[in-house]
N, C-alpha and C positions, 0 to 999 in steps of 0.2 A: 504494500500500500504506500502512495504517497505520501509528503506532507500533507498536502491538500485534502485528500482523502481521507486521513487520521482525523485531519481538522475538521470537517463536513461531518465525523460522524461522532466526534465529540459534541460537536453543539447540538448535534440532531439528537441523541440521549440525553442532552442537560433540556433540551426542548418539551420532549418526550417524559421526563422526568416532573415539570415544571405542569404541564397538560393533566396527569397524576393529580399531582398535589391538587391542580385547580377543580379536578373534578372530586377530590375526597371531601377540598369545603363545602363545593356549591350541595352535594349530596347531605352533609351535617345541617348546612344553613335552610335545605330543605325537611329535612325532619323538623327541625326546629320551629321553622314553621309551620309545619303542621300541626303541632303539638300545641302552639298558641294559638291558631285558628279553632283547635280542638276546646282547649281552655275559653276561649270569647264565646264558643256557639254555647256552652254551660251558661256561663255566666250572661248572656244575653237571653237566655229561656228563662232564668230564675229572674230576670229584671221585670220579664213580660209576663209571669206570671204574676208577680206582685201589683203589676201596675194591671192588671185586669181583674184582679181581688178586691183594690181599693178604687178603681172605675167601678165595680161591681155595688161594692159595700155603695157606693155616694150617689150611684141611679137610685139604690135603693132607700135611702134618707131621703133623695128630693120625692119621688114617687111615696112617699108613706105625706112628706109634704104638702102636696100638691093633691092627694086624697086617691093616688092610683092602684 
């Protein structure tokens, strides 16, 4: 092999190396996300269920109110 050659295929392993690593984060920074998306759809159901208990509870004060 040449210089040239050695040279070409060192950088193409540090490349190839570099490709690696970038796909091990974006894979981590995907679960990660998931797992927060997983976390908000909880906590966004427990919001909506609160707030359609106490919509719930205040139809039913003004309707006792109002004589319905």
């Amino acid at each position: 092999m040449s210089d040239v050659d050695t040279d070409h295929a060192a950088r193409i392993a540090v490349l190839e190396e570099i490709a690696r690593g970038t796909q091990a984060a974006l894979e981590r920074i995907e679960r990660r996300m998931d797992s927060f998306d997983a976390r908000l759809d909880t906590r966004l159901a427990a919001i909506d269920a609160r707030l359609d208990t106490r919509l719930g509870a205040m139809d039913g004060r003004l309707g006792a109110m109002d004589g319905r």
